[in-house]
C-alpha positions in Angstrom: -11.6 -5.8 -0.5 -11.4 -2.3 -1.7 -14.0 0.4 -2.6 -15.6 1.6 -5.6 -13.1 5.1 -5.1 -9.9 2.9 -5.5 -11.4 0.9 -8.8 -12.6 4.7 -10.0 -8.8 6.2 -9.3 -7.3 3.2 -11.2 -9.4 3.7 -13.9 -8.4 7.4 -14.4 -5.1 7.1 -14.1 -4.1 3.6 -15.5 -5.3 4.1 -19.4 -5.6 0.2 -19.6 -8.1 -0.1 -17.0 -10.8 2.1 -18.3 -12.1 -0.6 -20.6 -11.7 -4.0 -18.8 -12.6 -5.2 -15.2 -10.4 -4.6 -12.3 -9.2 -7.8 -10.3 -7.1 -8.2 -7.7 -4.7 -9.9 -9.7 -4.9 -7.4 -12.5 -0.9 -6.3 -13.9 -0.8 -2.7 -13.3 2.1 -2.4 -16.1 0.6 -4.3 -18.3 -2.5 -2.2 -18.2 -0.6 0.6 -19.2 0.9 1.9 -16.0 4.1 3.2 -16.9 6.2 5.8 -14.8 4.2 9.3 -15.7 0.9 7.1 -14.9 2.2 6.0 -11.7 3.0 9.4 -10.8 -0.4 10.7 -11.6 -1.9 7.5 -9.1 0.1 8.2 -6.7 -1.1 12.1 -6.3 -4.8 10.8 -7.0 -4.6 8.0 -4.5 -3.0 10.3 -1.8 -5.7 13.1 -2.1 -8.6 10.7 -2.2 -7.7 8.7 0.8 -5.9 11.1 2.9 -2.4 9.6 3.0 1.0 10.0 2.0 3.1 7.5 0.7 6.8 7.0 2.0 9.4 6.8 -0.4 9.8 3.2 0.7 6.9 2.2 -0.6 7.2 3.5 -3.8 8.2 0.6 -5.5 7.4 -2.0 -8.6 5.7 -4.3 -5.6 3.8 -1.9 -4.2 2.2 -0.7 -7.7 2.1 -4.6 -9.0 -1.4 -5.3 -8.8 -4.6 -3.6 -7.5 -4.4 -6.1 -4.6 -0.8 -5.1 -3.2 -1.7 -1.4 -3.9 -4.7 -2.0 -1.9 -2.8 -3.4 0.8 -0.5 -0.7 1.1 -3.0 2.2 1.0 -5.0 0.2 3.8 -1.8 -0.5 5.6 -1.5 3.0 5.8 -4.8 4.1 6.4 -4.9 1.7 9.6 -1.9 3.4 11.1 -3.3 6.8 10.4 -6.1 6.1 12.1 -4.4 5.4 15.2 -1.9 8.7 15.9 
Protein backbone atom coordinates (compact mmCIF):
# COMPACT_ATOMS: atom_id res chain seq x y z
CA UNK A 1 0.00 0.00 0.00
CA UNK A 2 1.11 3.46 -0.36
CA UNK A 3 2.41 6.06 2.16
CA UNK A 4 0.99 8.92 3.98
CA UNK A 5 3.14 11.35 1.24
CA UNK A 6 1.18 9.94 -1.68
CA UNK A 7 -2.49 10.39 0.22
CA UNK A 8 -0.92 14.11 1.33
CA UNK A 9 0.06 14.84 -2.57
CA UNK A 10 -3.46 13.70 -3.70
CA UNK A 11 -4.98 15.76 -1.40
CA UNK A 12 -3.29 18.94 -2.56
CA UNK A 13 -3.62 18.57 -5.83
CA UNK A 14 -6.96 16.73 -6.41
CA UNK A 15 -9.55 19.53 -4.83
CA UNK A 16 -12.03 16.51 -4.30
CA UNK A 17 -9.93 14.63 -2.12
CA UNK A 18 -9.24 17.15 0.64
CA UNK A 19 -12.52 16.35 2.31
CA UNK A 20 -13.22 12.59 1.95
CA UNK A 21 -11.06 9.41 2.47
CA UNK A 22 -8.70 8.22 -0.08
CA UNK A 23 -9.28 4.44 -1.25
CA UNK A 24 -7.69 2.51 -3.57
CA UNK A 25 -10.63 2.52 -5.68
CA UNK A 26 -11.26 6.20 -5.29
CA UNK A 27 -12.15 7.93 -9.16
CA UNK A 28 -9.52 10.49 -9.52
CA UNK A 29 -11.83 12.46 -12.21
CA UNK A 30 -14.52 12.26 -10.33
CA UNK A 31 -12.86 13.84 -7.41
CA UNK A 32 -12.14 16.70 -9.31
CA UNK A 33 -8.99 15.77 -11.26
CA UNK A 34 -9.35 17.41 -14.44
CA UNK A 35 -6.34 18.24 -16.83
CA UNK A 36 -4.62 21.48 -14.98
CA UNK A 37 -5.04 19.21 -11.71
CA UNK A 38 -3.30 16.43 -13.23
CA UNK A 39 -0.61 18.59 -14.38
CA UNK A 40 -0.06 20.00 -10.95
CA UNK A 41 0.13 15.92 -9.60
CA UNK A 42 2.20 14.99 -11.85
CA UNK A 43 5.00 17.83 -10.96
CA UNK A 44 4.20 17.18 -7.07
CA UNK A 45 4.42 13.47 -7.44
CA UNK A 46 7.73 13.62 -9.48
CA UNK A 47 9.52 15.97 -6.88
CA UNK A 48 8.30 14.08 -3.88
CA UNK A 49 9.34 10.72 -4.94
CA UNK A 50 12.22 11.36 -7.09
CA UNK A 51 10.97 10.10 -10.51
CA UNK A 52 10.00 11.12 -13.76
CA UNK A 53 7.22 9.97 -15.61
CA UNK A 54 7.44 8.89 -19.33
CA UNK A 55 5.17 10.18 -21.63
CA UNK A 56 3.78 6.69 -21.93
CA UNK A 57 2.44 6.65 -18.82
CA UNK A 58 0.69 9.66 -18.92
CA UNK A 59 -2.52 8.46 -19.53
CA UNK A 60 -6.36 8.29 -18.24
CA UNK A 61 -5.23 4.62 -16.73
CA UNK A 62 -2.50 5.57 -15.11
CA UNK A 63 -4.25 8.61 -13.26
CA UNK A 64 -7.60 6.36 -12.84
CA UNK A 65 -7.48 5.63 -9.26
CA UNK A 66 -5.08 6.11 -6.38
CA UNK A 67 -4.33 2.42 -6.70
CA UNK A 68 -3.02 2.38 -10.52
CA UNK A 69 -1.26 5.74 -9.76
CA UNK A 70 0.34 3.95 -6.97
CA UNK A 71 1.41 1.22 -9.06
CA UNK A 72 2.99 3.25 -11.52
CA UNK A 73 4.95 5.47 -9.27
CA UNK A 74 6.15 2.15 -7.37
CA UNK A 75 6.75 0.62 -10.75
CA UNK A 76 9.04 3.27 -11.28
CA UNK A 77 10.58 3.72 -8.11
CA UNK A 78 11.58 -0.19 -8.26
CA UNK A 79 13.41 0.31 -11.47
CA UNK A 80 15.13 3.35 -10.24
CA UNK A 81 16.42 1.74 -7.57
CA UNK A 82 18.22 -0.66 -9.53
CA UNK A 83 20.38 1.52 -12.36
Amino acid sequence: MWDDRFVDVLRAAVPGLREQPVTAETCLRGAGLDSLATIELLLLLEDAYDVSLPDELLTGATFATPASLWRTLDELRAAAATT
